[in-house]
VOPAGU-2260 file (C-alpha; in pm, 1 decimal, decimal comma):
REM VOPAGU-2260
SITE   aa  ch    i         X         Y         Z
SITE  UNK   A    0    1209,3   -9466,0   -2907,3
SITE  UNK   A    1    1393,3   -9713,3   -2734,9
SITE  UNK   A    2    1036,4   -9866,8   -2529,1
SITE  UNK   A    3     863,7   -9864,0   -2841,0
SITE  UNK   A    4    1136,3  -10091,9   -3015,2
SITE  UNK   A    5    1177,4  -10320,3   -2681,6
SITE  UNK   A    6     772,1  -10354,9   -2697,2
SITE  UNK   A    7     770,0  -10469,5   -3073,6
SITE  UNK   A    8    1039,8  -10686,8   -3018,3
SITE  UNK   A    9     859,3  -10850,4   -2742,9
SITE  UNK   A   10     527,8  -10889,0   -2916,1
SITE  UNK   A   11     681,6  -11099,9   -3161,9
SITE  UNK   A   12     856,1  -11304,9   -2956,8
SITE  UNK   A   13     530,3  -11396,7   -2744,5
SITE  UNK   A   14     348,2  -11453,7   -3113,3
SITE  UNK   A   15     609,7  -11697,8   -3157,4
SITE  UNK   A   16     604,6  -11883,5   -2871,9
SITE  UNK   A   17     234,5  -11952,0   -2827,5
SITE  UNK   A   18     269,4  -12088,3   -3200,8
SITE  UNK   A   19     514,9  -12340,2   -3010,3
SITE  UNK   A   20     314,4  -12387,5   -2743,1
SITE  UNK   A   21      16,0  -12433,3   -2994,9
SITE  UNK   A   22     225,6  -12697,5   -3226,0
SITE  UNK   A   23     351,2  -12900,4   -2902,6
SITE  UNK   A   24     -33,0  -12937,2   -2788,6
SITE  UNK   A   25    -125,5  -13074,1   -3116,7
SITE  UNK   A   26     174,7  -13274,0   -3164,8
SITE  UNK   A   27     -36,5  -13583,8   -3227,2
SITE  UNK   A   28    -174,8  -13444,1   -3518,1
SITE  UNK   A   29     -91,4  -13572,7   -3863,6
SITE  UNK   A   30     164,6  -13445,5   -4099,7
SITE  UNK   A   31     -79,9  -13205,8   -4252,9
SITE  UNK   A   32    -199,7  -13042,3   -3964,7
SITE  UNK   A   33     154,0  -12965,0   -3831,1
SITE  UNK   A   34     227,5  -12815,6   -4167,2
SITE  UNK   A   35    -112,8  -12566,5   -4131,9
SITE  UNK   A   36       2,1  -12482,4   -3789,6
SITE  UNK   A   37     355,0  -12356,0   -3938,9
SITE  UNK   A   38     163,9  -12124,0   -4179,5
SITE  UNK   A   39       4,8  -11997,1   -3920,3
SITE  UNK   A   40     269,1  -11887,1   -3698,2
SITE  UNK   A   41     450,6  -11754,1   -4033,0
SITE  UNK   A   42     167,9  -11562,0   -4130,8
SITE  UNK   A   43     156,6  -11412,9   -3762,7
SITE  UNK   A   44     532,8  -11330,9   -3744,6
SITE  UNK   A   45     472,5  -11172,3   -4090,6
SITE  UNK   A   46     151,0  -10978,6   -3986,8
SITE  UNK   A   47     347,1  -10847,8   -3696,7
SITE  UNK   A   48     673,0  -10762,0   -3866,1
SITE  UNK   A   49     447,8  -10543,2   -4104,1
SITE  UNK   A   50     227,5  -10367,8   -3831,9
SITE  UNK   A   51     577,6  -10322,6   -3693,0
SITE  UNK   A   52     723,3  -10170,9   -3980,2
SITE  UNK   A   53     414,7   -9902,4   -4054,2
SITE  UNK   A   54     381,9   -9794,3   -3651,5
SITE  UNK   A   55     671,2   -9781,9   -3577,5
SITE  UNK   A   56     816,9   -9421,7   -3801,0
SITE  UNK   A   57     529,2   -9305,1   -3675,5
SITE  UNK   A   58     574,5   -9336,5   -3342,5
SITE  UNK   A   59     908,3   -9266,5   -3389,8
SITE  UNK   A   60     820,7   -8886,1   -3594,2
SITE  UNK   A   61     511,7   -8805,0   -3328,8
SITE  UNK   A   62     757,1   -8864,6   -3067,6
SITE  UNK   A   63    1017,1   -8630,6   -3224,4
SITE  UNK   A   64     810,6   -8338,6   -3329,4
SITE  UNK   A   65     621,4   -8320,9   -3045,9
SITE  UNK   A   66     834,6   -7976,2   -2869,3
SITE  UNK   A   67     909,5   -8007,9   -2498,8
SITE  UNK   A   68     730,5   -7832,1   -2297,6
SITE  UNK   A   69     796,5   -7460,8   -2196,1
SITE  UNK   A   70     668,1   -7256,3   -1881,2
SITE  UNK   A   71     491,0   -6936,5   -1882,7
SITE  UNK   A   72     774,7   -6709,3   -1880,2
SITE  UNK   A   73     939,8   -6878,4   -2203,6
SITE  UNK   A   74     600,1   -6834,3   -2409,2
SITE  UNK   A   75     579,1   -6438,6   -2272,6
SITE  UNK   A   76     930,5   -6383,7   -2374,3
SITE  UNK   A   77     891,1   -6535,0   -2677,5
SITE  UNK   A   78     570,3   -6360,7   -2757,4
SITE  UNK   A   79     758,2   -6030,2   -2649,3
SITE  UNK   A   80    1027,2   -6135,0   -2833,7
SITE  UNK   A   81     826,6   -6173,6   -3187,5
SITE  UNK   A   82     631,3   -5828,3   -3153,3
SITE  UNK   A   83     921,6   -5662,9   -3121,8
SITE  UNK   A   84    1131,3   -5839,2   -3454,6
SITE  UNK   A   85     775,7   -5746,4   -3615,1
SITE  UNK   A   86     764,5   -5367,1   -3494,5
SITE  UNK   A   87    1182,5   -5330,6   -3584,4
SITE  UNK   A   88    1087,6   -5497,9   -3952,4
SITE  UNK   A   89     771,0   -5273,6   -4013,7
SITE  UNK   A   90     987,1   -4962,6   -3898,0
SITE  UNK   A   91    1258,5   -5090,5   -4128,5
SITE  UNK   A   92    1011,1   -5121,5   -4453,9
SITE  UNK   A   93     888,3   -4770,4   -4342,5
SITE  UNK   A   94    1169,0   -4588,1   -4347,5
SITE  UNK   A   95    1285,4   -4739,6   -4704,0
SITE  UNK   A   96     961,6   -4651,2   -4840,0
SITE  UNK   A   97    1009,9   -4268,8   -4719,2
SITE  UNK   A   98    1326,0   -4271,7   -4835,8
SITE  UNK   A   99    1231,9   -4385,4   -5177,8
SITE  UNK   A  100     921,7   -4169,7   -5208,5
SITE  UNK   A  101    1143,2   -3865,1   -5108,2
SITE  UNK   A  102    1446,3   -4000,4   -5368,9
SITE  UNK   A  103    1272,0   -4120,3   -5675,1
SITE  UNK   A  104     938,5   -4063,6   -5664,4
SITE  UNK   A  105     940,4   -3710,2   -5567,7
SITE  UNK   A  106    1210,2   -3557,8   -5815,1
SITE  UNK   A  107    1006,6   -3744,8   -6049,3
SITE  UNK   A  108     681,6   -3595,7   -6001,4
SITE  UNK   A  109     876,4   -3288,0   -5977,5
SITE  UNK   A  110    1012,3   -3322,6   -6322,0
SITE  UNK   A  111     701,8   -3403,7   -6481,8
SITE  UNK   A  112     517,2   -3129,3   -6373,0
SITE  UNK   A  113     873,2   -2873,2   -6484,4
SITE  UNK   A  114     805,1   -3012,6   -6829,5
SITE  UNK   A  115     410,4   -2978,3   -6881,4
SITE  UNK   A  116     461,9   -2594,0   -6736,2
SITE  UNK   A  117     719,2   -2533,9   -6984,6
SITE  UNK   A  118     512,7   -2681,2   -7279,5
SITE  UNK   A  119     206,2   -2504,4   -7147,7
SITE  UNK   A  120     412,6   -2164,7   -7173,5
SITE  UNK   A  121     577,0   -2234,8   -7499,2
SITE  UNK   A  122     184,7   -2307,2   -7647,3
SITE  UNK   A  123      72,4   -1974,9   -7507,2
SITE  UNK   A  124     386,5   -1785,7   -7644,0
SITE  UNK   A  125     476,5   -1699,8   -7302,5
SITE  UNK   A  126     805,3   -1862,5   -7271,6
SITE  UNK   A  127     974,4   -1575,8   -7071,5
SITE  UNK   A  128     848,7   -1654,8   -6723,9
SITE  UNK   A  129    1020,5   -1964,4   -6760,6
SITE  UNK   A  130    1360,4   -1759,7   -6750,9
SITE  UNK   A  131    1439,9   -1648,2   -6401,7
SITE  UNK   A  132    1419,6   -1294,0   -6507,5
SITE  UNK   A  133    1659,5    -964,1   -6345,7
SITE  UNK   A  134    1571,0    -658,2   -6160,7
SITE  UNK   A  135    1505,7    -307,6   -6339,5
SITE  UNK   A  136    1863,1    -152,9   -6402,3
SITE  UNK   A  137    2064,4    -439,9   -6347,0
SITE  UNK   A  138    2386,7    -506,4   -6523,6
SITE  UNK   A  139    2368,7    -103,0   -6669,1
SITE  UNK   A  140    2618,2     135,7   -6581,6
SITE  UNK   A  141    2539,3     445,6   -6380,4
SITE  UNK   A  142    2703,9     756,1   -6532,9
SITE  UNK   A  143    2540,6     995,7   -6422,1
SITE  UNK   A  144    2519,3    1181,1   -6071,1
SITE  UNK   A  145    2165,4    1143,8   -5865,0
SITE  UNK   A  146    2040,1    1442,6   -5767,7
SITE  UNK   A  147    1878,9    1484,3   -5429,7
SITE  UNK   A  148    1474,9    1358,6   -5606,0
SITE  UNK   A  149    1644,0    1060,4   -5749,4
SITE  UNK   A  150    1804,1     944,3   -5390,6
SITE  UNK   A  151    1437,1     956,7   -5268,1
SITE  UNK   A  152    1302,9     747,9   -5503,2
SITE  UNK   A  153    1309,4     365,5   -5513,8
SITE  UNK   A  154    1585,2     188,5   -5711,6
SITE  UNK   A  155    1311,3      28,0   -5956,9
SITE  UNK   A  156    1190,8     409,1   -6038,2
SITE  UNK   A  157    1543,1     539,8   -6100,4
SITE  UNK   A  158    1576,0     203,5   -6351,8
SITE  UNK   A  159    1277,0     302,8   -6530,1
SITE  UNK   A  160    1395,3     657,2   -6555,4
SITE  UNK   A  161    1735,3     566,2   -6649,5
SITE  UNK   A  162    1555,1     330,1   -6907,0
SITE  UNK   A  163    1554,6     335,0   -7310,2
SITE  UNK   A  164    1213,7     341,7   -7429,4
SITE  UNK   A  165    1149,7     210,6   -7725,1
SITE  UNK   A  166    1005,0     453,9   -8043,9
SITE  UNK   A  167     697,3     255,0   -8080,3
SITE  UNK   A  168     618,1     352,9   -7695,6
SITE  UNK   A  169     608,5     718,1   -7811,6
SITE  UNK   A  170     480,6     726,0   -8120,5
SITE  UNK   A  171     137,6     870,2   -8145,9
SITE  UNK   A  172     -80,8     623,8   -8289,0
SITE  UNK   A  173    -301,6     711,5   -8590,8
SITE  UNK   A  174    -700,7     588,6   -8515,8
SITE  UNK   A  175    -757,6     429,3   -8847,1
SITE  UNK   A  176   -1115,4     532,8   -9014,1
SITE  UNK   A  177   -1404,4     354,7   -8841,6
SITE  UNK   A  178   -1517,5      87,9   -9119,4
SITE  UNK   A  179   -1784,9     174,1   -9314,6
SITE  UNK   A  180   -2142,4       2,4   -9274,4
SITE  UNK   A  181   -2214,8    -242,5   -9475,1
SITE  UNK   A  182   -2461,2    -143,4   -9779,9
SITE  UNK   A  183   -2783,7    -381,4   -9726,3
SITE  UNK   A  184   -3006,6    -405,9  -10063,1
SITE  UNK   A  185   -3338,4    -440,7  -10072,8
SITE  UNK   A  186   -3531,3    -500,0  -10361,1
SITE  UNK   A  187   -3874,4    -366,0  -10432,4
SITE  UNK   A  188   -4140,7    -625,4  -10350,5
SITE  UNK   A  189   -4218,0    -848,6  -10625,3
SITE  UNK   A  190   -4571,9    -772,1  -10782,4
SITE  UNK   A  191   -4844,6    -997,1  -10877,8
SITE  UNK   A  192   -4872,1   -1157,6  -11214,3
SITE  UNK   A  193   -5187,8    -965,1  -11331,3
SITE  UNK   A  194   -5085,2    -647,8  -11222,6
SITE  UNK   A  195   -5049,4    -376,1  -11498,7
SITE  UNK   A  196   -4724,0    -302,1  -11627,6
SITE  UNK   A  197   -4566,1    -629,1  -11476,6
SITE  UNK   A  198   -4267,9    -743,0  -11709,8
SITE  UNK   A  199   -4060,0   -1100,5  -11613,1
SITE  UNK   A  200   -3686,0   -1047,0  -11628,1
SITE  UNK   A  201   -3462,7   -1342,5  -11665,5
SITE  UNK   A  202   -3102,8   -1353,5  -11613,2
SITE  UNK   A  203   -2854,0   -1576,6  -11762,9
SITE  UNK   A  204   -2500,8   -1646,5  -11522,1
SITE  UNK   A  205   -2185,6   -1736,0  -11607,6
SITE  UNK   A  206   -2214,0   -1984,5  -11400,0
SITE  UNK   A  207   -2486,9   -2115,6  -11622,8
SITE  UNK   A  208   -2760,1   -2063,1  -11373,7
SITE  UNK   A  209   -3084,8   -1881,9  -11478,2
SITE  UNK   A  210   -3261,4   -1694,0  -11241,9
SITE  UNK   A  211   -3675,0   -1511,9  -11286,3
SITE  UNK   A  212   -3826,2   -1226,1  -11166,9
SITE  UNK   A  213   -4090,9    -967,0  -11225,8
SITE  UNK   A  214   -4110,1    -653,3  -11191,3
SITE  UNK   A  215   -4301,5    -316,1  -11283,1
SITE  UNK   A  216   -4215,4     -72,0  -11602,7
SITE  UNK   A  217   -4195,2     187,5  -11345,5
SITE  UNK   A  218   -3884,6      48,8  -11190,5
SITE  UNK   A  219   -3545,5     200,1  -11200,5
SITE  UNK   A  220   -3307,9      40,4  -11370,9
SITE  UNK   A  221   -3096,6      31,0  -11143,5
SITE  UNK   A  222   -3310,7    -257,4  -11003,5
SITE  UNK   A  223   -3135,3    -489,1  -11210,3
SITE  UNK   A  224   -2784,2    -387,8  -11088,5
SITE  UNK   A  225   -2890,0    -440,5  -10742,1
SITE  UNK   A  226   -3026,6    -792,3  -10814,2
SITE  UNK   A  227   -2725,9    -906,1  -10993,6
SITE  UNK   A  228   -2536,2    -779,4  -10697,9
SITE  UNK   A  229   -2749,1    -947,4  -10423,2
SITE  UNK   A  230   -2710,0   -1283,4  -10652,2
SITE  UNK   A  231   -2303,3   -1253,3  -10611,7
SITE  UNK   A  232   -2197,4   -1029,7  -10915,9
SITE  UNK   A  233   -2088,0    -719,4  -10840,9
SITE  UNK   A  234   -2196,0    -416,4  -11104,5
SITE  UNK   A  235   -1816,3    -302,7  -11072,9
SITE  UNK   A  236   -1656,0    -649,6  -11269,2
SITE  UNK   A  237   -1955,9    -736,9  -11459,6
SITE  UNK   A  238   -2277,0    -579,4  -11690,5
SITE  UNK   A  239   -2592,6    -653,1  -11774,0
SITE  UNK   A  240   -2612,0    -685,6  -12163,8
SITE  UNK   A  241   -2918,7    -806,9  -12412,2
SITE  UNK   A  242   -2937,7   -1114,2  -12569,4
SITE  UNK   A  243   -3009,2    -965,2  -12962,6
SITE  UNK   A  244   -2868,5    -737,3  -13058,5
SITE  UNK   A  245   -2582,7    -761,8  -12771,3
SITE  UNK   A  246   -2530,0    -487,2  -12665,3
SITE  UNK   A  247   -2438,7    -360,7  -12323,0
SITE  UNK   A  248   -2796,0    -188,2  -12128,8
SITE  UNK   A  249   -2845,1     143,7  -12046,1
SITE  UNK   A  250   -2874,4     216,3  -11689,3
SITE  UNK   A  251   -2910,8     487,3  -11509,1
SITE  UNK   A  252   -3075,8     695,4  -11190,7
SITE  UNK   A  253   -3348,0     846,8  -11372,6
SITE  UNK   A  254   -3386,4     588,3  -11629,2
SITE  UNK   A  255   -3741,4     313,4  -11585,4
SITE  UNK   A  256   -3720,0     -29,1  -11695,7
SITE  UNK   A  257   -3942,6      77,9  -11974,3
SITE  UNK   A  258   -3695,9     382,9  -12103,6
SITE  UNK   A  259   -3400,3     126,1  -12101,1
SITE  UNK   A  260   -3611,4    -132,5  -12354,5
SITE  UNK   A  261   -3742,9    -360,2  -12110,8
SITE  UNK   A  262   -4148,7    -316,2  -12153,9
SITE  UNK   A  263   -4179,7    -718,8  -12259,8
SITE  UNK   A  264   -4057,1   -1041,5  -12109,6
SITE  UNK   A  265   -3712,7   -1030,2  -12163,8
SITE  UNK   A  266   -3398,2   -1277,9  -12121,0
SITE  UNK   A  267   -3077,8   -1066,1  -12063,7
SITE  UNK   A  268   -2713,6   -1207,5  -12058,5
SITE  UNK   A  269   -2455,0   -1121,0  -11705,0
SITE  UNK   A  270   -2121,1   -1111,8  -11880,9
SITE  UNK   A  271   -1779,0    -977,2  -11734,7
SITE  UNK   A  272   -1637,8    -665,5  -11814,6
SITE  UNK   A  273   -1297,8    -594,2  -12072,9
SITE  UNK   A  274   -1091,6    -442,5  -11771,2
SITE  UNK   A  275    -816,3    -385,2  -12073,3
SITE  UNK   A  276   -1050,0    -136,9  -12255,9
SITE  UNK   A  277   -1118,4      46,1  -11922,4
């Protein structure tokens, strides 16, 4: 630092004296010439001062960042040195991590997984193997003496004999009836329109719906009760009646279509029947 400053401070003093040397040479110049040759040497000693000023920190900064030098062994030691602050922080980090996976995270799992078994129980109504539960005849009171059979057996099968049962454990159930089959109707097969004897039946609902079919004189009346059941009304709450004069129709097992009035196109009425009457 000191050199540098010596060697800038010497290159401006010989600036300045060949710009004497220069202006004693051409002392026989005129007035005007004299006064060039002052700019000039000012505008050196300027030019210099400022190449001064801008080398010079940075000579002075190069010079004081650049590290002395080491030997071998100071670079392997310091090497050595480094890997083993890095090892010492990585085991560091690693052991805080394992200690906060085995601290927080793990109790939390842990409790997560307590509470979805619990509501998984509690939605399959089997709450009670959540409770830790007790061993057959535990907390009961043994008053009576064991005979020489009950000291063979196993604690668990002198519990169970010592036991309550409950009465619905030795009650003998009753096998209900087996349910009945379920009546399927089937009508006879609707005939053709020019067949002989072929009547068309219509049916008002109370629903207001009107429903058509034929059939054959020969028919039982019954017929009709089974199609008014199949359609949804059930012979037991409601009866087939005429349309003029109303009147309720004769039905029966042995009684055609024909022997209950029907031997024409007819419209007949479904009405409900007066329970209070029955």
């Amino acid at each position: 630092m000191a050199v540098s400053r010596t060697v800038a401070l010497l290159g401006i003093l010989f600036l300045s004296f060949l710009s004497i040397v220069y202006m004693k040479s051409s002392y026989k110049a005129g007035f005007q010439d004299i006064l060039l040759l002052v700019g000039r040497a000012l505008f050196l000693v300027l030019l210099s001062s400022w190449l001064v000023s801008i080398l010079y920190p940075r000579l002075r900064s190069s010079s004081a960042s650049a590290p002395p030098p080491r030997s071998r062994n100071e670079d392997e030691d310091m090497k050595r040195r480094q890997e083993q602050a890095r090892k010492e922080q990585q085991e560091t980090l690693c052991n805080k991590a394992a200690a906060y996976h085995e601290s927080v995270l793990m109790p939390r799992q842990e409790s997560k997984l307590r509470k979805k078994e619990e509501r998984f129980y509690r939605m399959t109504g089997e709450a009670w193997k959540l409770s830790p539960g007790q061993l057959l005849g535990e907390g009961e009171l043994v008053t009576e003496h064991l005979d020489d059979e009950d000291l063979d057996d196993t604690p668990n099968v002198r519990a169970m004999r010592r036991r309550k049962i409950p009465e619905s454990a030795t009650r003998i159930l009753v096998q209900p009836d087996p349910p009945q089959e379920k009546k399927v109707i089937i009508l006879p097969d609707e005939p053709l329109e020019n067949d002989e004897g072929v009547v068309r039946v219509v049916l008002r609902c109370p629903s207001g719906r009107t429903l058509q079919r034929k059939f054959l004189k020969s028919h039982s009346s019954l017929t009709l009760l089974q199609w008014m059941q199949k359609i949804g009304y059930p012979p037991a709450l409601y009866t087939v009646c005429t349309s003029y004069p109303r009147r309720a129709l004769d039905t029966g097992q042995d009684l055609s279509l024909e022997d209950a009035g029907i031997d024409t196109d007819t419209v007949l009425n479904i009405e409900e029947k007066d329970t209070s009457t029955a």
